[in-house]
PLY file of the C-alpha trace (Angstrom):
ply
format ascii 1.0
element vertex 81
property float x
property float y
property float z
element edge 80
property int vertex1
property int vertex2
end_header
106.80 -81.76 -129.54
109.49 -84.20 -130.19
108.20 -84.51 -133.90
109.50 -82.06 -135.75
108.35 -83.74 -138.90
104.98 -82.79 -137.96
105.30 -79.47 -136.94
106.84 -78.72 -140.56
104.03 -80.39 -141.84
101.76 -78.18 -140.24
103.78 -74.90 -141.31
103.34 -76.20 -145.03
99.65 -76.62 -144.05
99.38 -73.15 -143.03
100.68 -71.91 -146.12
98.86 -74.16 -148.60
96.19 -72.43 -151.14
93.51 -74.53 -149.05
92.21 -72.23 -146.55
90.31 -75.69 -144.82
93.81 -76.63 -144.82
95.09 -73.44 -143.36
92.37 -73.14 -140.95
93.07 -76.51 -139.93
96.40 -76.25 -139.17
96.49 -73.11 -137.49
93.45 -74.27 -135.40
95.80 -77.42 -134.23
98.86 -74.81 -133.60
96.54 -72.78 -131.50
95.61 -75.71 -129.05
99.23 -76.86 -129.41
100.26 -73.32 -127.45
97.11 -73.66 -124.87
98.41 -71.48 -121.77
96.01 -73.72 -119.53
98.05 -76.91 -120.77
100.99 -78.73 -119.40
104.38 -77.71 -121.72
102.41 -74.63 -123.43
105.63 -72.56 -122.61
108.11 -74.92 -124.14
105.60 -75.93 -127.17
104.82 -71.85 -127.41
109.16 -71.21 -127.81
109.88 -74.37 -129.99
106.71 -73.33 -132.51
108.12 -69.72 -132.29
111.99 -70.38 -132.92
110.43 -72.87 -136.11
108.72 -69.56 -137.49
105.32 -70.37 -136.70
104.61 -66.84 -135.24
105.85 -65.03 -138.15
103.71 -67.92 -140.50
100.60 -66.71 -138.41
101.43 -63.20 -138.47
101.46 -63.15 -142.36
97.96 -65.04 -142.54
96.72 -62.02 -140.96
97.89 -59.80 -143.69
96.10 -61.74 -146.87
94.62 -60.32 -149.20
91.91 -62.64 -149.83
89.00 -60.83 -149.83
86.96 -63.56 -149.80
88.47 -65.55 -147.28
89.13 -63.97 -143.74
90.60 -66.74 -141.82
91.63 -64.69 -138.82
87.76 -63.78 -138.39
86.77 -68.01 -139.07
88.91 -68.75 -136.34
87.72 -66.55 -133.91
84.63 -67.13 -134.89
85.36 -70.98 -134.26
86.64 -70.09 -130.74
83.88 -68.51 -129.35
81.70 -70.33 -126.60
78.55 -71.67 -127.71
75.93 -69.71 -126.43
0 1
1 2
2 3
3 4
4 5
5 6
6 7
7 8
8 9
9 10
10 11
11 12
12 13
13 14
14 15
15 16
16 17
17 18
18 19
19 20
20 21
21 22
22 23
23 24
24 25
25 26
26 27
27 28
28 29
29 30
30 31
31 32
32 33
33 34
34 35
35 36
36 37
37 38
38 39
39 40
40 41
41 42
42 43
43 44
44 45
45 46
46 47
47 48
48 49
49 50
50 51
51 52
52 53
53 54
54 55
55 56
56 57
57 58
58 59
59 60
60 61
61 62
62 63
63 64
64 65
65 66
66 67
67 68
68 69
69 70
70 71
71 72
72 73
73 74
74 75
75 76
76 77
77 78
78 79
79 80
């Protein structure tokens, strides 16, 4: 998490009109903040004080009726079957 180059990178990512791109980044944030993971407390605080949480938060709230990439990702997270 040294990078911080890349975590702003991601942020713009998450914000781009490409929802691949958004769901791409925030997929990579999410395994970033693991619990299960070695540093996921550190990673989960420095992605947190950068904004990330409120970046997420507001992905939540779109308007895109289309587009519902809070439901792709959880869709994406779920164990095969």
């Amino acid at each position: 998490m040294s990078d911080e180059g890349l975590l702003r990178k991601l942020m713009e990512y998450m914000m781009h009109d490409s929802v691949k791109l958004q769901m791409s980044s925030t997929y990579t944030i999410s395994n970033l903040v693991w619990h299960t993971e070695d540093g996921a407390v550190e990673r989960q605080t420095k992605l947190r004080d950068m904004g990330v949480q409120k970046l997420l938060q507001s992905l939540l709230t779109t308007s895109d009726t289309d587009v519902n990439l809070f439901e792709r990702l959880v869709q994406s997270h779920r164990p095969l079957s």
